[in-house]
N, C-alpha and C positions, 0 to 999 in steps of 0.2 A: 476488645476493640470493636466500637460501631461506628457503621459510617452511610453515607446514601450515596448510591453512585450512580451519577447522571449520563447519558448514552440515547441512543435512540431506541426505545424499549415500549413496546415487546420487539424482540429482534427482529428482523430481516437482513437476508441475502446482500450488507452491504457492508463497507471495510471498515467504517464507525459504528456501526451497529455492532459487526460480529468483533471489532476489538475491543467494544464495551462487554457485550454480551460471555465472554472469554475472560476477562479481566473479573467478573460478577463469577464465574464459574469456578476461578484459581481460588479468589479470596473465603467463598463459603468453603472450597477443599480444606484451606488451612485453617477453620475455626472461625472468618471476622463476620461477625454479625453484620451483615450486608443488606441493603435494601432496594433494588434495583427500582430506578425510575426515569422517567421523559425528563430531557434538560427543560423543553418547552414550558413555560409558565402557566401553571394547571392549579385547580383547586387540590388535585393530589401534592402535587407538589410540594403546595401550600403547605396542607394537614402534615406531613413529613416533618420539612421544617420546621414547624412550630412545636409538635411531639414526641419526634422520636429520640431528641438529645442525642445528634450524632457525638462522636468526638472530631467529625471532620465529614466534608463531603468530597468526591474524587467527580472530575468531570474531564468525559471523551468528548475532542473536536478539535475546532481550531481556533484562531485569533478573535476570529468574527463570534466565538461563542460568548465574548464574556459578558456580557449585559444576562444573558440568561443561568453560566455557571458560574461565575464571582460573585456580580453584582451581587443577587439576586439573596442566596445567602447567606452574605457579610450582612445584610440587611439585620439578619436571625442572630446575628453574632456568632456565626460557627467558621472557623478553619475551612476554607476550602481549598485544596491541591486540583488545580487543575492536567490534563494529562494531552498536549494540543500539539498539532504538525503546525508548518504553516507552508501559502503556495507561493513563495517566492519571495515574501516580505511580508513584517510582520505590521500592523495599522497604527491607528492611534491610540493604543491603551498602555501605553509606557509605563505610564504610572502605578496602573492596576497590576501591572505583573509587577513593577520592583516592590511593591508592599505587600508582598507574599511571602510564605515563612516558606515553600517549598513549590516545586513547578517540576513538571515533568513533561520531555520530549518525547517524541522517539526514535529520534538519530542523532548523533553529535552533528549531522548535518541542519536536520530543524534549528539544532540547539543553536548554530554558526549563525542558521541567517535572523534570529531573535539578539543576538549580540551584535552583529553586523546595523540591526535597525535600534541600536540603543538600548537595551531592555540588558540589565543587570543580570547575567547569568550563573553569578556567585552560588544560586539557589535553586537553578536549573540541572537536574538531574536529566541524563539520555538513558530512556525506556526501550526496549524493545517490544514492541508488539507480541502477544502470546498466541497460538495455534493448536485446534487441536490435532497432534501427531496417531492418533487415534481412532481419526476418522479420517483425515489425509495421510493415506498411507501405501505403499503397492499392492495393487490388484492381481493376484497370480494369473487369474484366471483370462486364459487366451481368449479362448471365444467371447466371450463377453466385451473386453478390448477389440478384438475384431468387430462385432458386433454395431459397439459404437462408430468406430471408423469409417465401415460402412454406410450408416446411418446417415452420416455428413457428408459421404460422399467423396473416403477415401480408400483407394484400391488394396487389396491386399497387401499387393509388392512394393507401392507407396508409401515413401517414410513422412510423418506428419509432422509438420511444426508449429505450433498455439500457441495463440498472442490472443490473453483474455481484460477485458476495462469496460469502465462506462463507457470510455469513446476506446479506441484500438491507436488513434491516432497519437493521443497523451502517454501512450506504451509501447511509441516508437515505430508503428506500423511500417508506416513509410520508408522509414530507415531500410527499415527488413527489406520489402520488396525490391527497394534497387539494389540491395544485394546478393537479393534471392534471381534476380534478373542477370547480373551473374554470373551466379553458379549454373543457372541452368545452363546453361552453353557449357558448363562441364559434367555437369550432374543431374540427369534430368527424371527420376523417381522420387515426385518429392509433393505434396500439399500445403501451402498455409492455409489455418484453419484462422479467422479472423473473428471475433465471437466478441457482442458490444449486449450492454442491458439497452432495451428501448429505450429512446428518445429522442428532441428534434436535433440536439446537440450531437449522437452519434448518427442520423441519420444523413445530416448535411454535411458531416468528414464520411462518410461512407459515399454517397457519390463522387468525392474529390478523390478516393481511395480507388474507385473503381476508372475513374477517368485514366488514374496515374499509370492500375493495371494493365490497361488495355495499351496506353501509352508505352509502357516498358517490353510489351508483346508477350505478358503474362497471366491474363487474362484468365484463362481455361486452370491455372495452377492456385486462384486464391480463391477461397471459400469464406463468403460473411456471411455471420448469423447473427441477429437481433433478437437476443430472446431472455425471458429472467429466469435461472436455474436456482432451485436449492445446493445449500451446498452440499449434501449429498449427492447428485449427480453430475456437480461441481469433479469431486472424486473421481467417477468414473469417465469426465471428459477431459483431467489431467493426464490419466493412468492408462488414456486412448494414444495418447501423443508421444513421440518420442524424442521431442525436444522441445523447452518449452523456451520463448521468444519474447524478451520484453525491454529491449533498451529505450529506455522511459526519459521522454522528454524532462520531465521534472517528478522527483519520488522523494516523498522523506521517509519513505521503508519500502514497502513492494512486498504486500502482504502476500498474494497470491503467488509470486514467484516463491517465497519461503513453502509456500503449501505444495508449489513444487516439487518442491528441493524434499518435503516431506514423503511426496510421494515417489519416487527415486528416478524424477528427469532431472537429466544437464540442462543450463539457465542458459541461456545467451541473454546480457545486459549490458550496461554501462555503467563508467568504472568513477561514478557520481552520485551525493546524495546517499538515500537510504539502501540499494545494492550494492553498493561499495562496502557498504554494513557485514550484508546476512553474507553474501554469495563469495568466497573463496576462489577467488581466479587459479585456474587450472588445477582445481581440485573439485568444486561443485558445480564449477561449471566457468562462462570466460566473462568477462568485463573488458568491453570495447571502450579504447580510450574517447574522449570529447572532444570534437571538431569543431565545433562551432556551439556560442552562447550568446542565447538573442538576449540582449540585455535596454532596457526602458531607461531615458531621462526622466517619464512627466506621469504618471497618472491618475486616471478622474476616480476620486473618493464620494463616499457618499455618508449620510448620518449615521446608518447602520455599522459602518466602520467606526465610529465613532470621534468624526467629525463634522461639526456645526452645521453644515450644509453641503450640498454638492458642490463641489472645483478642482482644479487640478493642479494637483501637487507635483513640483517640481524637484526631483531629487539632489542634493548634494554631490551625489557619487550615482553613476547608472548603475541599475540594479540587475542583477541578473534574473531571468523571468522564465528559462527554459536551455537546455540543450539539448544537441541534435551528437550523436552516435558516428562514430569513424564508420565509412559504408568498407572499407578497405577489411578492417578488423573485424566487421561484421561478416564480411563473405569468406574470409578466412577460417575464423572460428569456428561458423555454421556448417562449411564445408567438411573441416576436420571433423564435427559427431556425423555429418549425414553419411561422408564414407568410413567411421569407424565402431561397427558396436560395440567392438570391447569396453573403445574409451566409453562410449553412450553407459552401458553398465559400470563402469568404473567409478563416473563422474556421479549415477542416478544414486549408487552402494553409499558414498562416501557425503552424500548431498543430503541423504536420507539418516547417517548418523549426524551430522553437523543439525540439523534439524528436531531432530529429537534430544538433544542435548543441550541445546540453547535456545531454542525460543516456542515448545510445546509451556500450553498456557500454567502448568502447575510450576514452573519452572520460573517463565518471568512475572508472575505473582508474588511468586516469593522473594525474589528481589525488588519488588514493590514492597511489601511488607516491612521486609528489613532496613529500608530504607528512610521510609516513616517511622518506624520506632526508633531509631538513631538519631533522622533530624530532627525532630516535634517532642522526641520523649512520649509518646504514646506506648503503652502495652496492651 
């Protein structure tokens, strides 16, 4: 079996990248002559296509990818599977996905809202995302845990809670702090650690974050850092926490929460989308019911969508574009681990098998594999 698999390559510290990059890592485990390369349209790219006679190409992203992973090598006459989330609604490429012999999500939630916008999902398989449980995993070592905590500027006798994204905000920040506002009036040994990759997008919700703090009189309890980690000290900034915190506005998996769950923290999320997936309500950790869904009649499309010119498209049915976390079930659940370690160990034990047992990358690799040689007849 050959194939070229498109991703954003060579990797980086980012959740398409490292689920290409994982995905490139499972499939040379099991034998498939794999070629990892940029979806971006390159003269590499080119040479690939033209020479290497895949028997198919596999491509990481979303809706908006297909001009550069469909198009581009149906041009070549080769099979391409693509492998795509989407952020709320899928565009104009109806077409391009139902003349597909196989397609690949990674949540039966993707998979819903690609059926929900007309796209034939007879052919749409749901993927999970792969991890490696091998390098996200617990850190025994106390001092060094400490160490970290420290570092950011949490007190010994301080229990920590981490909320990690591009923005903190898309991962339900907000949510958190009116709940964590509170608990404190019952509970008050406690950190959020709020942790965003640079940019202007995480910079202008981090003022609005910090307004909200000062606003809820929480202020001195939230800690934001803007900064780009590998994910090796990705590890040890999980493995510092002892709860980790992400009811996510809108998710079609929640990769780093699994990385979590890998490394043996209770999740606090919402009980939507792709945590609804991985995370096991009171057993890996909670899923906070949905209170509210901001949901759109109209929005302005553009060519890259792949439609004719910019205008705004007016929906048939409102679309759901985001929701927002029970704050009720959020200060309940959060309060439950912050005054119990047992559960806290309980939930980290049982979060850390659930994790290595279903979504370490040698694992959903290989139900990619098996999947393609079922549907396509490949060996």
């Amino acid at each position: 079996m050959r194939c070229i698999l498109f991703y954003p390559y060579p990797p980086e510290p980012d959740g398409q990248s490292l689920q290409g990059h994982y995905l490139y890592l499972g499939l040379k485990h099991h034998g498939v002559d794999v070629t990892p390369c940029h979806f971006k349209n390159s003269i590499q790219k080119e040479f690939y296509l033209r020479n290497l006679n895949p028997d198919f190409t596999l491509g990481v992203g979303f809706w908006g990818n297909v001009p550069e992973i469909l198009t581009e090598p149906q041009k070549f006459g080769i099979t391409t599977i693509p492998w795509f989330n989407a952020d709320g609604w899928v565009a104009n490429y109806k077409n391009e996905f139902n003349n597909l012999k196989l397609m690949f999500t990674t949540s039966e939630w993707v998979k819903s809202i690609y059926k929900r916008d007309g796209v034939d999902v007879s052919k749409i398989v749901a993927m999970p995302i792969g991890i490696d449980t091998e390098l996200f995993k617990p850190i025994e070592d106390k001092e060094l845990n400490l160490a970290m905590r420290r570092m950011l500027g949490v007190r010994d006798d301080e229990l920590m809670i981490l909320t990690i994204g591009g923005d903190v905000t898309s991962k339900g920040a907000q949510e958190m702090m009116r709940a964590l506002a509170r608990i404190d009036k019952k509970f008050k040994n406690w950190k959020y650690v709020c942790k965003s990759w640079p940019s202007d997008c995480a910079s202008d919700w981090r003022d609005k974050e910090e307004a909200l703090a000062e606003e809820l009189g929480i202020k001195d309890k939230i800690i934001f850092i803007e900064d780009t980690f590998s994910s090796e000290f990705m590890v040890n900034m999980l493995n510092a926490c002892d709860i980790y915190a992400a009811p996510s506005r809108i998710e079609g998996f929640g990769m780093i929460q699994v990385e979590a769950m890998a490394c043996g923290k209770p999740v606090v999320s919402i009980n939507v989308g792709g945590p609804a997936e991985t995370i096991l309500h009171e057993r890996t950790g909670f899923l906070a019911k949905v209170s509210e869904e901001i949901q759109l009649t109209e929005e302005i499309v553009y060519p890259f969508m792949g439609f004719c010119s910019k205008q705004i498209i007016k929906f048939d049915k409102p679309k759901t574009f985001a929701y927002r976390a029970d704050i009720n079930d959020l200060e309940k659940y959060t309060l439950m681990l912050l005054t119990d370690e047992k559960l806290r160990e309980k939930m980290g034990k049982a979060g850390r098998e659930h994790a290595v047992k279903n979504f370490d990358y040698k694992v959903t690799s290989k139900l990619m594999i098996d999947v393609i040689k079922d549907k396509l007849g490949i060996e």
